[in-house]
N, C-alpha and C positions, 0 to 999 in steps of 0.2 A: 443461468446459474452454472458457473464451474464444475467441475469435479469434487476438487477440494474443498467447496462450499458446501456440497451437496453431505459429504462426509462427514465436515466438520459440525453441520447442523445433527446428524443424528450419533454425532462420536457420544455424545451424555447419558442414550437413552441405553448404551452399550456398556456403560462404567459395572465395575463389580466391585462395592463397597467393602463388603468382606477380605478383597486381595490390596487395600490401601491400608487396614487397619488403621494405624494414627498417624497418617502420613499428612505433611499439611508442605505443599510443592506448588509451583508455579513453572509450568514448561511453557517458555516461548517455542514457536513455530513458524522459522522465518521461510516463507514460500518464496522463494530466488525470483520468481514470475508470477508473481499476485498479489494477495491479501497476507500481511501477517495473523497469525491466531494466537491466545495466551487458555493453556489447560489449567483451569486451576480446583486443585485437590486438596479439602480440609475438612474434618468432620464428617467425613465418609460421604461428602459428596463431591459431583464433579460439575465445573460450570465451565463451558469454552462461550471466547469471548471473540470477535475479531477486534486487532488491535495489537500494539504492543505493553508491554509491561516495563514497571519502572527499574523493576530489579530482581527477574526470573532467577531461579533458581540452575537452570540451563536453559542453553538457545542451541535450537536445533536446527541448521540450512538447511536446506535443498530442494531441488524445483520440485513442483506437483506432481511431476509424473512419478515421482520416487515416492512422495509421499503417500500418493493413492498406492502403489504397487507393496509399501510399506502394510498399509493398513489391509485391504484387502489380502495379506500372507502372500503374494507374490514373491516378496520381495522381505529377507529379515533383517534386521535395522543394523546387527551388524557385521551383513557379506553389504552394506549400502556403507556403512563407515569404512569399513578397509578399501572397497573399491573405488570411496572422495564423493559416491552419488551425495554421501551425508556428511556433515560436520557436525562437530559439539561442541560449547562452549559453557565455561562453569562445572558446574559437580556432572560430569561424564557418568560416573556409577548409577548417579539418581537416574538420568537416562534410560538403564538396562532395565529400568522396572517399567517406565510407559509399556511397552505389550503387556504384562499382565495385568493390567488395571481395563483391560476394554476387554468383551466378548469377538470374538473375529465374525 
């Protein structure tokens, strides 16, 4: 199993209900070297899916190692967008809230 697998499977048990309020979003996660993911946030909960989605709310590149370094606070999402490791695509803003919706 991957990195990004290994992440992605326990990214749910890390969601914080309370910091989505009524947010109801669909973040695609296209992994440049792997698996795509779809985060999807409604109702105060969170379900990651592998896969893509039909019409995310934003799509987020870039290879696994960014993403892991992402998640894990190595790495913040956006010294990873100005330096091209990341891209966005759709509602960019919605974007700046994925880190506060997970426990690091």
């Amino acid at each position: 199993m991957s990195r990004v697998t290994e992440v992605m499977h326990k990214l749910a048990t890390k969601f914080q209900p309370d910091q989505a309020g009524d947010l109801h979003a669909n973040f695609q996660i296209d992994i440049e070297d792997g698996t795509p993911w779809v985060i999807c946030i409604a109702d105060g909960c969170c379900e990651v899916i592998a896969g893509e989605h039909d019409d995310p709310d934003v799509t987020l590149i870039m290879d696994g190692d960014t993403f892991v370094d992402i998640i894990d606070g190595e790495l913040g999402g956006t010294s990873a967008f100005f330096s091209g490791r990341l891209r966005a695509e759709g509602n960019v803003m919605l974007a700046t809230r994925l880190g506060s919706l997970f426990k690091r």
